[in-house]
ROFILO-362003 format. One record per residue (C-alpha): residue in one letter; chain; x, y, z. Coordinates in nm, 4 decimals. Example, Ala and Ser with C-alpha at 12.3 -4.5 7.8 and 13.67 -1.06 7.14 Angstrom:
% residues 2
(pt "a"; "A"; (1.2300; -0.4500; 0.7800)),
(pt "s"; "A"; (1.3670; -0.1060; 0.7140)),
***
This chain:
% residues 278
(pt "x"; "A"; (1.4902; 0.2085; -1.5448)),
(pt "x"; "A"; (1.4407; -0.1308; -1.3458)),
(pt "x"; "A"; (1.1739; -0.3278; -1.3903)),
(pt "x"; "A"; (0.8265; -0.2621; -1.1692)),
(pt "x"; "A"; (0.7633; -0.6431; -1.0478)),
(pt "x"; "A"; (0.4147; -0.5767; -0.9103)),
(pt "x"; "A"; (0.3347; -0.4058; -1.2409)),
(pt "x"; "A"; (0.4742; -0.7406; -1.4230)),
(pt "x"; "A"; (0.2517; -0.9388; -1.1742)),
(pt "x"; "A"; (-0.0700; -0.7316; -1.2456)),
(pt "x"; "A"; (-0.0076; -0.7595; -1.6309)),
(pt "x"; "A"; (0.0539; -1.1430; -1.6200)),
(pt "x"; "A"; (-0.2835; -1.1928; -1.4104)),
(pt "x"; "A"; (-0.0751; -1.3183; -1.1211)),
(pt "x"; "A"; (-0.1223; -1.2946; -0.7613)),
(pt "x"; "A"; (0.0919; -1.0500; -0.5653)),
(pt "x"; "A"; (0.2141; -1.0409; -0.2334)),
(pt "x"; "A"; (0.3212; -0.7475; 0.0011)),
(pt "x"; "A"; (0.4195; -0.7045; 0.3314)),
(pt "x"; "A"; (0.4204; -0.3395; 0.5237)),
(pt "x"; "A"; (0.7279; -0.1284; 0.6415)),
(pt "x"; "A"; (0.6651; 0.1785; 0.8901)),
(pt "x"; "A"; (0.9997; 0.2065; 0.9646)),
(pt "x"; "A"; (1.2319; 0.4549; 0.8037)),
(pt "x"; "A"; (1.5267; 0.2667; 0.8278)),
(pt "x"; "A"; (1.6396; 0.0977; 0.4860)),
(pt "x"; "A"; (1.7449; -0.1493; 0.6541)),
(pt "x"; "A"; (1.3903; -0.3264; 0.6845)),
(pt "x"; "A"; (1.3566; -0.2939; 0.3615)),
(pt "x"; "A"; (1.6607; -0.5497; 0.2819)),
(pt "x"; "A"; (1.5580; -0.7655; 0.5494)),
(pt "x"; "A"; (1.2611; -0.8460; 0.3428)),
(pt "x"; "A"; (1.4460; -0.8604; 0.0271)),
(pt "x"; "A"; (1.6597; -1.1011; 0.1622)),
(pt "x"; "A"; (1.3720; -1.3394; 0.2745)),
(pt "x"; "A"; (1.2523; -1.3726; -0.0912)),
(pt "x"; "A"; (0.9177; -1.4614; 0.0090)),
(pt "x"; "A"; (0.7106; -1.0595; -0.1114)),
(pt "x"; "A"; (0.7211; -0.9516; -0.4388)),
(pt "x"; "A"; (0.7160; -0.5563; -0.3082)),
(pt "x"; "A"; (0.7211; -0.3663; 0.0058)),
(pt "x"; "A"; (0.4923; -0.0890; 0.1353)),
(pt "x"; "A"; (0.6427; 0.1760; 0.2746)),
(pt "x"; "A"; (0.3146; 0.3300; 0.5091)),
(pt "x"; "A"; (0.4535; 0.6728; 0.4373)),
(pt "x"; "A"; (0.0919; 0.7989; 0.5992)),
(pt "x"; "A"; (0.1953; 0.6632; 0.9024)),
(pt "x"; "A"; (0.5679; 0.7213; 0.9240)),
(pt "x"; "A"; (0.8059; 1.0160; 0.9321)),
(pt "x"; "A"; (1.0119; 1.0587; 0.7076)),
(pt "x"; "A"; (1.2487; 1.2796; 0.4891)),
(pt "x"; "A"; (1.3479; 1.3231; 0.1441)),
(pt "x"; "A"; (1.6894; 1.2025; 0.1920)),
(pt "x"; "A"; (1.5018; 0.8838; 0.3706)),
(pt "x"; "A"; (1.2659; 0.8194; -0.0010)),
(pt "x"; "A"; (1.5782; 0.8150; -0.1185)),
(pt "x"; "A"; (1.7359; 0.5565; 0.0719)),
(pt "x"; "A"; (1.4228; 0.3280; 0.0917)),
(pt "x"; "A"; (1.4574; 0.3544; -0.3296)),
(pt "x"; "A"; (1.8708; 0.2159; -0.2987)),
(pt "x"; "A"; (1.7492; -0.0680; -0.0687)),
(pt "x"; "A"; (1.4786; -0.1808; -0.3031)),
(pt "x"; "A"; (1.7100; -0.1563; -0.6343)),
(pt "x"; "A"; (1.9388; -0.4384; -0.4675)),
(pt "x"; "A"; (1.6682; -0.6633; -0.5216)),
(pt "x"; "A"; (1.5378; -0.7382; -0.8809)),
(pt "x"; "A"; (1.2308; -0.8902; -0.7794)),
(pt "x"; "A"; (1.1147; -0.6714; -0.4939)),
(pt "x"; "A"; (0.9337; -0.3437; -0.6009)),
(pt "x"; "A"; (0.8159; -0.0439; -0.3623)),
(pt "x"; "A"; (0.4832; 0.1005; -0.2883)),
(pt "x"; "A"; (0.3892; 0.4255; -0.0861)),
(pt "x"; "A"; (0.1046; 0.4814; 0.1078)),
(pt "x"; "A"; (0.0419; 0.8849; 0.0988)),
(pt "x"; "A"; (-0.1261; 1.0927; 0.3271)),
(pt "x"; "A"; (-0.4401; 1.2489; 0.1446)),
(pt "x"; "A"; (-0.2462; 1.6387; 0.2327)),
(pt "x"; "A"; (-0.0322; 1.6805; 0.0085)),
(pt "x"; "A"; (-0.0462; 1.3817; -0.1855)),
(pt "x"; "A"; (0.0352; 1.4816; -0.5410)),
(pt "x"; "A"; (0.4059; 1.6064; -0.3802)),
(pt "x"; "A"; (0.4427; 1.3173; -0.1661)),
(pt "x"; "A"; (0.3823; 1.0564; -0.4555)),
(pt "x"; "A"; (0.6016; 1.1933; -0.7446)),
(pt "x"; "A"; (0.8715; 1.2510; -0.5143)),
(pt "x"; "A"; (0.8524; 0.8996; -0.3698)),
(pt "x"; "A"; (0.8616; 0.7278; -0.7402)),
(pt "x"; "A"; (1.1228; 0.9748; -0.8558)),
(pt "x"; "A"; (1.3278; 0.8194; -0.5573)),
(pt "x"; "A"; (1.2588; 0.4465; -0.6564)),
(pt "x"; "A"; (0.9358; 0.3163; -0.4574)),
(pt "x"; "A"; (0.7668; 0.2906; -0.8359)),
(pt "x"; "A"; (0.3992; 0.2258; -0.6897)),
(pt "x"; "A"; (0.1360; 0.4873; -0.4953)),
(pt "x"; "A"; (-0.1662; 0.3834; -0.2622)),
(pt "x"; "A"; (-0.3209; 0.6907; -0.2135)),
(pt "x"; "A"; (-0.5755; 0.7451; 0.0586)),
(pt "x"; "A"; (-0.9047; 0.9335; 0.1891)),
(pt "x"; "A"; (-1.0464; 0.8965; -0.1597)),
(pt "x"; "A"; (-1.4201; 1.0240; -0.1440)),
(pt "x"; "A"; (-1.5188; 1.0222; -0.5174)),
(pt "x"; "A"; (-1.4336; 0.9833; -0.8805)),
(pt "x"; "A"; (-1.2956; 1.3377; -0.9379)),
(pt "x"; "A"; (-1.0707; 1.2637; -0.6571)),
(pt "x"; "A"; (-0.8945; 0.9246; -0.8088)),
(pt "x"; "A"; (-0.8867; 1.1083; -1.1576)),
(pt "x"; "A"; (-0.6516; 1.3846; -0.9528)),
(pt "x"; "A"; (-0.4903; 1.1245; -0.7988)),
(pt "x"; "A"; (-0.4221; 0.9215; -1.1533)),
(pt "x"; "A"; (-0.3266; 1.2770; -1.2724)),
(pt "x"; "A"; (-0.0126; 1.3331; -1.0495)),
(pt "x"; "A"; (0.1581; 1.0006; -1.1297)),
(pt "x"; "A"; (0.0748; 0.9946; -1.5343)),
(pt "x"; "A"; (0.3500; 1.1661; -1.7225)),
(pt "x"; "A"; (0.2271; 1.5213; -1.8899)),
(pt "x"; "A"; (0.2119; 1.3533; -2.2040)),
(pt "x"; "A"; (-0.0766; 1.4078; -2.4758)),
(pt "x"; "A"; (-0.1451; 1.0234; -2.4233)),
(pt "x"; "A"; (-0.1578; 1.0132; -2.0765)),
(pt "x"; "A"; (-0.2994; 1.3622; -1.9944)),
(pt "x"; "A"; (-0.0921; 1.3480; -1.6415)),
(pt "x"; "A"; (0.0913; 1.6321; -1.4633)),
(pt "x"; "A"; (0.4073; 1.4524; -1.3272)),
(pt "x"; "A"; (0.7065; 1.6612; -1.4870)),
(pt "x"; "A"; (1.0801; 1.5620; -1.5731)),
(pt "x"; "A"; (1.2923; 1.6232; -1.3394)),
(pt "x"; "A"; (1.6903; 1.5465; -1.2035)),
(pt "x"; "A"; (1.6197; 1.3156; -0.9306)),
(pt "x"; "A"; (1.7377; 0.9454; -0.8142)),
(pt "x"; "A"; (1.4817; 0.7420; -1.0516)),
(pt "x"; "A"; (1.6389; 0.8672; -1.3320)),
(pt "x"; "A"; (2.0396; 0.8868; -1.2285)),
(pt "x"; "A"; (1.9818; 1.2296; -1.1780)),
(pt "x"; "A"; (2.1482; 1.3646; -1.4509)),
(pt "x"; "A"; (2.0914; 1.0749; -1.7081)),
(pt "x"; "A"; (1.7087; 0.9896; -1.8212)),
(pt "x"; "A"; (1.4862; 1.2743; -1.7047)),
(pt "x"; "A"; (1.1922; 1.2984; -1.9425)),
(pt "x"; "A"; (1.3202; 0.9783; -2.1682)),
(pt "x"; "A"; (1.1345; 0.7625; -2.3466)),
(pt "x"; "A"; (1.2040; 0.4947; -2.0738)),
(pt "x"; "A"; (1.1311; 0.7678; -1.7783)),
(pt "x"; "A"; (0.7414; 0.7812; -1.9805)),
(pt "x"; "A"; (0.6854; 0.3940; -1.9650)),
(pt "x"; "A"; (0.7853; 0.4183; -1.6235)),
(pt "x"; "A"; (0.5549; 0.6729; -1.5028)),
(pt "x"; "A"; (0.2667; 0.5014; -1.7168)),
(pt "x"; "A"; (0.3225; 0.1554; -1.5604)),
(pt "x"; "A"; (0.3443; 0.2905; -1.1907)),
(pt "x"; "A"; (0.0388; 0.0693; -0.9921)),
(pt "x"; "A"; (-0.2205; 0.3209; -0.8647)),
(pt "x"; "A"; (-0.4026; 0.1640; -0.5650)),
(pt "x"; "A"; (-0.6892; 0.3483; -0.4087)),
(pt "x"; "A"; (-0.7722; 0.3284; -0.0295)),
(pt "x"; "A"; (-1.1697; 0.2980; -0.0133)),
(pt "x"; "A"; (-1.2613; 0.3988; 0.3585)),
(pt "x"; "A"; (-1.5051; 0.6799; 0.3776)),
(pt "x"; "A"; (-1.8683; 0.6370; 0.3680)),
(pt "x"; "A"; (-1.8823; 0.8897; 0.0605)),
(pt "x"; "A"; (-1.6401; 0.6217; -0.1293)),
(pt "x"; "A"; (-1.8425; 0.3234; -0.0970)),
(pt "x"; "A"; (-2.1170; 0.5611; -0.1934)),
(pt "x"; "A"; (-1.8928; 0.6784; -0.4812)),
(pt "x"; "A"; (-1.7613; 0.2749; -0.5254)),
(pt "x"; "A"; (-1.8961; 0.2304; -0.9289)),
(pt "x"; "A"; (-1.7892; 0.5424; -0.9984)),
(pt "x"; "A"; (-1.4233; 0.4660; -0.8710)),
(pt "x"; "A"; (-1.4432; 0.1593; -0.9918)),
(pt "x"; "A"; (-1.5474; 0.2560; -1.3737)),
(pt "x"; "A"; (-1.1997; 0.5377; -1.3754)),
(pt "x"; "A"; (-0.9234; 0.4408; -1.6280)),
(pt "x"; "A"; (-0.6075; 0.3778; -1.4778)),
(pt "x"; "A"; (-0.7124; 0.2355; -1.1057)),
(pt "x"; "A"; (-0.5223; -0.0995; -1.0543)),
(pt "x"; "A"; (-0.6472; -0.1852; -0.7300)),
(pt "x"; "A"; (-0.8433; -0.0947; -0.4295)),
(pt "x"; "A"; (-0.8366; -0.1617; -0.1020)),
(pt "x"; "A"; (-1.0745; -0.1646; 0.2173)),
(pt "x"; "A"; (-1.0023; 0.0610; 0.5371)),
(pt "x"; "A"; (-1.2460; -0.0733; 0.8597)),
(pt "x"; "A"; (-1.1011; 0.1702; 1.0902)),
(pt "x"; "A"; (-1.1781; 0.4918; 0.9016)),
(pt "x"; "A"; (-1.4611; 0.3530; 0.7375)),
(pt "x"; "A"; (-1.6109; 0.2825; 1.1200)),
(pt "x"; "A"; (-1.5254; 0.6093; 1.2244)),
(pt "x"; "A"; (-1.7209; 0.7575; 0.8607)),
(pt "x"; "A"; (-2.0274; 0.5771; 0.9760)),
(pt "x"; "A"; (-2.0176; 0.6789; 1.2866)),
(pt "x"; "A"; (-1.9297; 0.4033; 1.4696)),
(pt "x"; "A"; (-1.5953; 0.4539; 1.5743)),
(pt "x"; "A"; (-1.3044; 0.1395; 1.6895)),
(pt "x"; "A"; (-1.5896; -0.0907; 1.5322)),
(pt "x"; "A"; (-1.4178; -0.1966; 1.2221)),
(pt "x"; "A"; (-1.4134; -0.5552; 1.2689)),
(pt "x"; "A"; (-1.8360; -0.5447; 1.3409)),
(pt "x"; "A"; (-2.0486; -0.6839; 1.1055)),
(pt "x"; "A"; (-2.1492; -0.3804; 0.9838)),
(pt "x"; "A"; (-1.7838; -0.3078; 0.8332)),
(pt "x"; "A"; (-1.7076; -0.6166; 0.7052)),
(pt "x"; "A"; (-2.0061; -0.6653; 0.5243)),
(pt "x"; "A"; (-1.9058; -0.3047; 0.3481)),
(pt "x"; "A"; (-1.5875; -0.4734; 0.2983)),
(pt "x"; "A"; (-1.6807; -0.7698; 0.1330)),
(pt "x"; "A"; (-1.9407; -0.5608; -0.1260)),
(pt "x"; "A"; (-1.5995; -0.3506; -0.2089)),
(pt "x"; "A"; (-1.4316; -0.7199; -0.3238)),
(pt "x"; "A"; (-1.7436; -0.8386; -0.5212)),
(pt "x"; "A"; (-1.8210; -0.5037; -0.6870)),
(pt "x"; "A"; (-1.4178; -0.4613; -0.7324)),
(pt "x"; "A"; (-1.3867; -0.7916; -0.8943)),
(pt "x"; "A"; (-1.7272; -0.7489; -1.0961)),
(pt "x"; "A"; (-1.5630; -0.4177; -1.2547)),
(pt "x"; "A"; (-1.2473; -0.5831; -1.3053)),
(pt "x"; "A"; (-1.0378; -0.4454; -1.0617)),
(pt "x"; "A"; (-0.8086; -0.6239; -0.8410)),
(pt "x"; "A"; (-0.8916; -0.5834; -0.4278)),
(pt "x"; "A"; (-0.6192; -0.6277; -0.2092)),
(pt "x"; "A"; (-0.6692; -0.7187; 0.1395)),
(pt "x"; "A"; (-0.4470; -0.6146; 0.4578)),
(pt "x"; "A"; (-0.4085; -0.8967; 0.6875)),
(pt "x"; "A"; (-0.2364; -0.9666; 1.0450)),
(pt "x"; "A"; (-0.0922; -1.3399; 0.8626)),
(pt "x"; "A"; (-0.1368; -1.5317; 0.5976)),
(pt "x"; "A"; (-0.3347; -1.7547; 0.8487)),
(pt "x"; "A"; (-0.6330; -1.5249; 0.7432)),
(pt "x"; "A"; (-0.6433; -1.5592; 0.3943)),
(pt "x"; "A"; (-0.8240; -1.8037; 0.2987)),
(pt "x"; "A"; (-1.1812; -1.6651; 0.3178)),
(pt "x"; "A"; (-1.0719; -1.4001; 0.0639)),
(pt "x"; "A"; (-0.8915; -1.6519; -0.1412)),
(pt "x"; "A"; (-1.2213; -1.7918; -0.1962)),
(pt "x"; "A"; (-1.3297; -1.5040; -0.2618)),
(pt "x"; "A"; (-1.1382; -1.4218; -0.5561)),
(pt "x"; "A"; (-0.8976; -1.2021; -0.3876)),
(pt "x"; "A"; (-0.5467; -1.2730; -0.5196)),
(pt "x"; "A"; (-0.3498; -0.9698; -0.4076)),
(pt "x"; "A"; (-0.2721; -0.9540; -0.0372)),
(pt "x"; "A"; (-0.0145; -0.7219; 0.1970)),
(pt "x"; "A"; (0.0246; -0.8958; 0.5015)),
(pt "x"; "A"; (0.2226; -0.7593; 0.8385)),
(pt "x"; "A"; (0.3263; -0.4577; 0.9973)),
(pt "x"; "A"; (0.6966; -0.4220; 1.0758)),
(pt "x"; "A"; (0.6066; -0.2673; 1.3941)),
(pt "x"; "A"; (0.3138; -0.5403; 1.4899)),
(pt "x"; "A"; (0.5545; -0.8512; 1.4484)),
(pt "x"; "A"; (0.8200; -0.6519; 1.7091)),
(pt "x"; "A"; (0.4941; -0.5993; 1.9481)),
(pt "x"; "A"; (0.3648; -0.9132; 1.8799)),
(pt "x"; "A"; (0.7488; -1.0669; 1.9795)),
(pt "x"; "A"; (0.7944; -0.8612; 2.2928)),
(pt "x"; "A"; (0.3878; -1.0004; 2.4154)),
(pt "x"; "A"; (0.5433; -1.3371; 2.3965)),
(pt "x"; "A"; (0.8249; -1.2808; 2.5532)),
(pt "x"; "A"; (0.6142; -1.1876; 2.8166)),
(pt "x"; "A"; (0.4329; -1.4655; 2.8435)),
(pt "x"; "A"; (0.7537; -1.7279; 2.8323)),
(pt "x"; "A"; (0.8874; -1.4859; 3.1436)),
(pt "x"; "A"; (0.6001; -1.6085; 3.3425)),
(pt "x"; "A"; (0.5499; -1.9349; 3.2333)),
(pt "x"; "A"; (0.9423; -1.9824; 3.3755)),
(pt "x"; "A"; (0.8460; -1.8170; 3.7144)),
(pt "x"; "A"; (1.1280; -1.4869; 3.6216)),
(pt "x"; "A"; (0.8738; -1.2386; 3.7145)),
(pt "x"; "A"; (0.5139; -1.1533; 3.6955)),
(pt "x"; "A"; (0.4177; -0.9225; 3.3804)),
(pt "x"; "A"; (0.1399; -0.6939; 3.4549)),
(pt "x"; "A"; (0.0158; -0.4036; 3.2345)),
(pt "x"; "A"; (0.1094; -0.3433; 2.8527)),
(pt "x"; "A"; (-0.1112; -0.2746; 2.5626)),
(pt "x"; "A"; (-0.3121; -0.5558; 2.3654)),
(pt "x"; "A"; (-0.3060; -0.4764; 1.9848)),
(pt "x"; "A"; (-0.6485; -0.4267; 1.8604)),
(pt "x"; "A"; (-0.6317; -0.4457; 1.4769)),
(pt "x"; "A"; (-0.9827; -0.5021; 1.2776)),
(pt "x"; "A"; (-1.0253; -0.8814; 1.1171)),
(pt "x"; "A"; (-0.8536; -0.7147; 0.8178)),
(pt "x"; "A"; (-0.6437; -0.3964; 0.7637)),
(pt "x"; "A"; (-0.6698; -0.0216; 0.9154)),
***
């Protein structure tokens, strides 16, 4: 079993870095590795297609990198399925979404824990790529694993910051992290998820989350926004969209077309991302 580095990091009180991957292509995945500047990737499974056979894959490109660990972000259908089949294929760490109270994070906590006495979890041995297949299913080592995977909770519903001590108070949640967009839409108040209104929610998540002892990571466009969270005690921080940096590219493009008189670019989409995350 290889090491979980963002497990390592949380254990060592360090901060962590992420970046996100929508893509399905493995590919990404190494192109990240190879920058050796993120300690894991997300893989926003909630927002991507993809296929077993692609888990897979996603799991081989991470392995070629020691230091760079997985996460998946799971849709809130389905989860339990979605996240033992992603670990069992190498992307060792779940964010699980649309969380709306305690009972709900103890389910999710449930489906990743092994079904051991200790850890009173449901996720069974089986023959899949985590384990060689045919070589460590239900091991000792396959155990640890399964009890070290980093459970990260998505808090964006009004009935979760409603819910927030309670969430905060269950064994086994790592980290949480603020959603403006569906937390807008929650409180009726729809594509306003950078107002003040949301971001004040969002900061009262990172004070009570740090009060209780629980890390809160914070989504960001670039690093260039970090620093307000930095002093607020946030250490743990995902940063970038795969698919935002290409849109991003192609906008400037644009505008170096017209500032060398090729052609006049009209239309296009502006990207209209909250001050911090989905």
């Amino acid at each position: 079993m290889r090491p979980n580095r963002l497990r390592e990091l949380l254990n060592a009180d360090m901060p962590t870095l992420g970046t996100h991957v929508i893509s399905p292509w493995p590919g990404i995945v190494e192109i990240v590795g190879h920058a050796g500047v993120f300690d894991y990737v997300e893989y926003v499974g909630e927002y991507s297609s993809w296929s077993l056979e692609g888990l897979d894959n996603i799991g081989r490109a991470l392995d070629l990198f020691p230091d760079l660990s997985g996460m998946m972000k799971v849709d809130e259908q389905c989860r339990g399925f979605i996240a033992q089949r992603s670990i069992d294929s190498g992307i060792q760490n779940v964010l699980f979404t649309d969380v709306r109270t305690a009972d709900d994070v103890r389910d999710c906590i449930r489906m990743v824990r092994p079904e051991t006495p200790e850890a009173g979890g449901v996720h069974g041995a089986g023959m899949r790529r985590l384990v060689g297949y045919v070589l460590g299913g239900g091991s000792e080592d396959w155990v640890q694993a399964m009890n070290e995977v980093v459970i990260a909770i998505m808090i964006e519903k009004k009935a979760a910051m409603d819910n927030l001590d309670e969430i905060l108070a269950v064994p086994g949640v790592d980290m949480v992290q603020f959603g403006p967009s569906d937390y807008s839409v929650s409180i009726g108040m729809p594509g306003g998820g950078g107002s003040e209104v949301v971001q004040e929610a969002h900061r009262t998540m990172i004070e009570k989350a740090l009060a209780a002892g629980v890390r809160p990571r914070v989504e960001l466009g670039g690093f260039d926004m970090a620093q307000p969270y930095i002093d607020m005690g946030v250490r743990d921080f995902c940063v970038g969209w795969d698919i935002g940096t290409i849109f991003r590219w192609c906008k400037a493009q644009g505008d170096l077309i017209e500032e060398l008189g090729l052609r006049k670019v009209e239309g296009g989409a502006e990207m209209d991302y909250p001050a911090a995350g989905r």
